[in-house]
N, C-alpha and C positions, 0 to 999 in steps of 0.2 A: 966191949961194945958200949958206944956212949948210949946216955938214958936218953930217950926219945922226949923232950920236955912237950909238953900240953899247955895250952895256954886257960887261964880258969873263965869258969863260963861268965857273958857277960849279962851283968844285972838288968837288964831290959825292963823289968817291970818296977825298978827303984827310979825310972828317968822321973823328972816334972810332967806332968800331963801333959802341956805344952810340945815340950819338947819328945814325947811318947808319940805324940796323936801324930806331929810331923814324921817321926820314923814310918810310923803304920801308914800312912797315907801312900808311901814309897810302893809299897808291897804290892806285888803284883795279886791277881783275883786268887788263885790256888793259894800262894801266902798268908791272903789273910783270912782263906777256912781255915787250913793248918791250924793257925794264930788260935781262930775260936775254939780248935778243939780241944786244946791245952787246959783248960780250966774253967771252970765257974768266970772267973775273973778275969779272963784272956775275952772271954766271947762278951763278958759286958762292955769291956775296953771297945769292943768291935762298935757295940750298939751303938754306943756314944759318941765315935768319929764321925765324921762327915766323908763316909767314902763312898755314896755312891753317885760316881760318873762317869756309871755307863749303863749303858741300856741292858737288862734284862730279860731272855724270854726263856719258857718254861716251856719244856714237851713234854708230852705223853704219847710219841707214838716209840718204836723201838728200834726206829734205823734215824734218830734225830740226838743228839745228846741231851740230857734232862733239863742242863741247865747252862745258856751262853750268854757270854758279857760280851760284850760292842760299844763301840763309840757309834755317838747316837746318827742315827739316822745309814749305819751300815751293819750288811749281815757275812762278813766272809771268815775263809777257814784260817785266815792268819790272828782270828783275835783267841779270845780263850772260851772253849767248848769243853765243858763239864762230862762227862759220859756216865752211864751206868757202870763199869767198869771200876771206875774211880769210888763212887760211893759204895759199891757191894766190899773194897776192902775195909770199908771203914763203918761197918754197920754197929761196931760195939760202942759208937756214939751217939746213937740214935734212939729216942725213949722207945721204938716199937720193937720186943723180940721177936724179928723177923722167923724164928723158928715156930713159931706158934701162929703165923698166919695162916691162911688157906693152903692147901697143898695145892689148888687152882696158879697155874702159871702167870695167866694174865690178870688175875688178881691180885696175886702177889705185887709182879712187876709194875702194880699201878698204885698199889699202896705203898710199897716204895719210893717213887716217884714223889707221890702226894709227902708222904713224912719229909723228904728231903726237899720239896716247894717250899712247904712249911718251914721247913728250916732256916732258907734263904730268905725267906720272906720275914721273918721276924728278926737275922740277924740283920739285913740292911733298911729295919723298918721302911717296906716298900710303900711308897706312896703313888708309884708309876712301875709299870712295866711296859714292854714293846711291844709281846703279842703273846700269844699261847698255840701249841702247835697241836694238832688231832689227826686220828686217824679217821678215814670217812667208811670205816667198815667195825667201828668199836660192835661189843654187844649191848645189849639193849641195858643190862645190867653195870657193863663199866663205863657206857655212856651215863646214866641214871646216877653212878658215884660220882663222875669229873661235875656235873653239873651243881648237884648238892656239894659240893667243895668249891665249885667257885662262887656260888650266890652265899656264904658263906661266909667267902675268903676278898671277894674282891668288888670293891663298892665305888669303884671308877668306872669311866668307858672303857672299852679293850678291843682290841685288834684278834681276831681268830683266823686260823690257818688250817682249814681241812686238806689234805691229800691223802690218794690210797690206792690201788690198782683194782680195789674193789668197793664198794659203797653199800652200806646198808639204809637202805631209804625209812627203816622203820626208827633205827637210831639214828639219823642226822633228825627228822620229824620231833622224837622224845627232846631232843635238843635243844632246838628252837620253840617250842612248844611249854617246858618247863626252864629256859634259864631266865632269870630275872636281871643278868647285868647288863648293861649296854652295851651296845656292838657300837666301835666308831668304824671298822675297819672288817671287813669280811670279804674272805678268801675261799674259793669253794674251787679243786682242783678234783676231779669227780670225772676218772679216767671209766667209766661204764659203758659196754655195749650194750644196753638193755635199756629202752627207755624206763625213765625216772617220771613220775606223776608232780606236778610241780607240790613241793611241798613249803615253799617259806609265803609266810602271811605279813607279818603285824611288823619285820624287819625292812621300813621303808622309808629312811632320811639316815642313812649312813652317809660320813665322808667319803668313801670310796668302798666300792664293790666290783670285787673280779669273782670271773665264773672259769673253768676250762674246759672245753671238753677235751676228747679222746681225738677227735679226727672229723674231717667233714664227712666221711663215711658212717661217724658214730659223734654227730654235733650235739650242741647245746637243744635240749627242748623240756629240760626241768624250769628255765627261765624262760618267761613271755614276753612279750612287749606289751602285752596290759599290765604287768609286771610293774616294768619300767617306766610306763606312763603314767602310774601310782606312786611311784616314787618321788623324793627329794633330795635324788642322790649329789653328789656333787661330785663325785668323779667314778666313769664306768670303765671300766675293760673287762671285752672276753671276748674269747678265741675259740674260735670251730662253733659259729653261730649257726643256726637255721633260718635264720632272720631273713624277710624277704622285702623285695623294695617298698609293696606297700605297707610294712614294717614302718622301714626309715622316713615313708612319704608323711605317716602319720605322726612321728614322733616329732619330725622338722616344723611339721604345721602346728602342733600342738606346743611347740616351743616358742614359733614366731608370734603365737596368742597369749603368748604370756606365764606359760604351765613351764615347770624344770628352772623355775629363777634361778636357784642355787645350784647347777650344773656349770662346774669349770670345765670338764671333758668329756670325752665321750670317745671309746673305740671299740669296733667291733668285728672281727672276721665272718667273711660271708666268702663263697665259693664264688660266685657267680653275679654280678648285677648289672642291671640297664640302667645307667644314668637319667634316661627320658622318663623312667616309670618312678625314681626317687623327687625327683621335681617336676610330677604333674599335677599343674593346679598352682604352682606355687611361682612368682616374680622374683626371680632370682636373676645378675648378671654374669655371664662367662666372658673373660676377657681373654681374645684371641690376636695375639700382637697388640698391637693399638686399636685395635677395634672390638667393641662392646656391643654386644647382641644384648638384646633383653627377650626371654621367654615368660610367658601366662599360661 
């Protein structure tokens, strides 16, 4: 039988840094954990490229992967999505032994999580991420830890991502109530048939703001439009509104006064409305063929 020859393994870490940093840059996102976890010196190589370009966002809920890379400005299933799966095989590289956590499940799985953010976050010295995803039914207790980890950990604006099929209005409150980072970007997907008491205050000059509700059977009514008349948003959406014309009547007049400068858009689903009750009072033209009505 001839000998099976092997070829010997190739010196990767004798290259010139130059030409190192060029190889690593190749490496696809899985590659270059791998890469870090090989050594002391494999994961400071990491620090010291310049790889990151791409967008990163972190979850904490349990039907989201923990951790996804994207080319910026997109979020789909063809890029690379990190799982919990992936990191529980490789926890013998993580400073926390997870055998001495909480025998608590959802504690476990959120300090988990947190240790392997941390992770990411110091090997690609994050200076940006894309958003952060939540659950809108956490406890009051593992909402209270995400919060104290991110005021913490992240001293930029940020983009947050609630959804949930249930909602705990006591912890989205503790939330908004004790986080200190800046929201540029809030997303509030808040599938509840039980009305909600409006609970956000002091978050009013975001870039954009989406709300969802459930159904026009079960719409929006945690958001006001005194709400959004206090606001300085600049771009709104949401869907399954309660909103009524004299709603829209007010918000149009208080815009045509000079109030919502900084509003580039504005969309909102409503079941039902009378166009004559959203512009009364107000000189607007409707152009009907070539011919131009003007109504007061």
């Amino acid at each position: 039988m001839d000998e099976i020859s092997s070829s010997p393994a190739f010196p990767l870490l004798k290259l010139p840094y130059v030409v190192l940093n060029n190889v690593i840059s190749n490496f696809k996102q899985r590659e270059i954990l791998e890469f870090s976890f090989v050594s002391k010196k494999c994961s400071s190589i990491i620090k010291t490229s310049n790889l990151f370009r791409f967008e990163i966002r972190i979850s904490f809920k349990e039907n989201l992967p923990v951790v996804s890379f994207t080319p910026p400005g997109k979020f789909t299933l063809g890029n690379c999505h990190i799982g919990k799966d992936y990191f529980e095989t490789r926890e013998n590289y993580m400073k926390v032994d997870m055998n001495k956590l909480s025998r608590d499940v959802d504690e476990k799985n959120l300090l988990f999580s947190i240790t392997w953010a941390d992770y990411i976050f110091d090997l690609y010295h994050l200076n940006n991420i894309a958003g952060i995803y939540l659950s809108s039914n956490s406890s009051l207790n593992k909402t209270n830890t995400i919060v104290e980890w991110l005021n913490g950990r992240i001293p930029y604006p940020m983009n947050f991502f609630f959804n949930g099929s249930e909602t705990n209005e006591n912890g989205l409150k503790l939330f908004f109530d004790r986080l200190n980072v800046n929201i540029r970007e809030l997303s509030l997907q808040l599938t509840v048939v039980k009305d909600l008491k409006p609970f956000i205050r002091r978050f009013l000059d975001l870039d954009r703001f989406e709300a969802y509700g459930k159904s026009f059977t079960y719409p929006i009514k945690w958001i006001t439009m005194d709400y959004i008349l206090s606001s300085t948003f600049k771009s709104i959406y949401m869907r399954y509104t309660s909103f009524t014309e004299m709603d829209f009547n007010r918000f149009i007049k208080g815009w045509l006064n000079g109030n919502h400068s900084r509003i580039e858009s504005f969309y909102a689903d409503v079941q039902q409305m009378n166009p004559d009750l959203v512009i009364d009072g107000i000189e607007v033209e409707e152009r009907v063929d070539t011919v131009k009505r003007v109504f007061t």
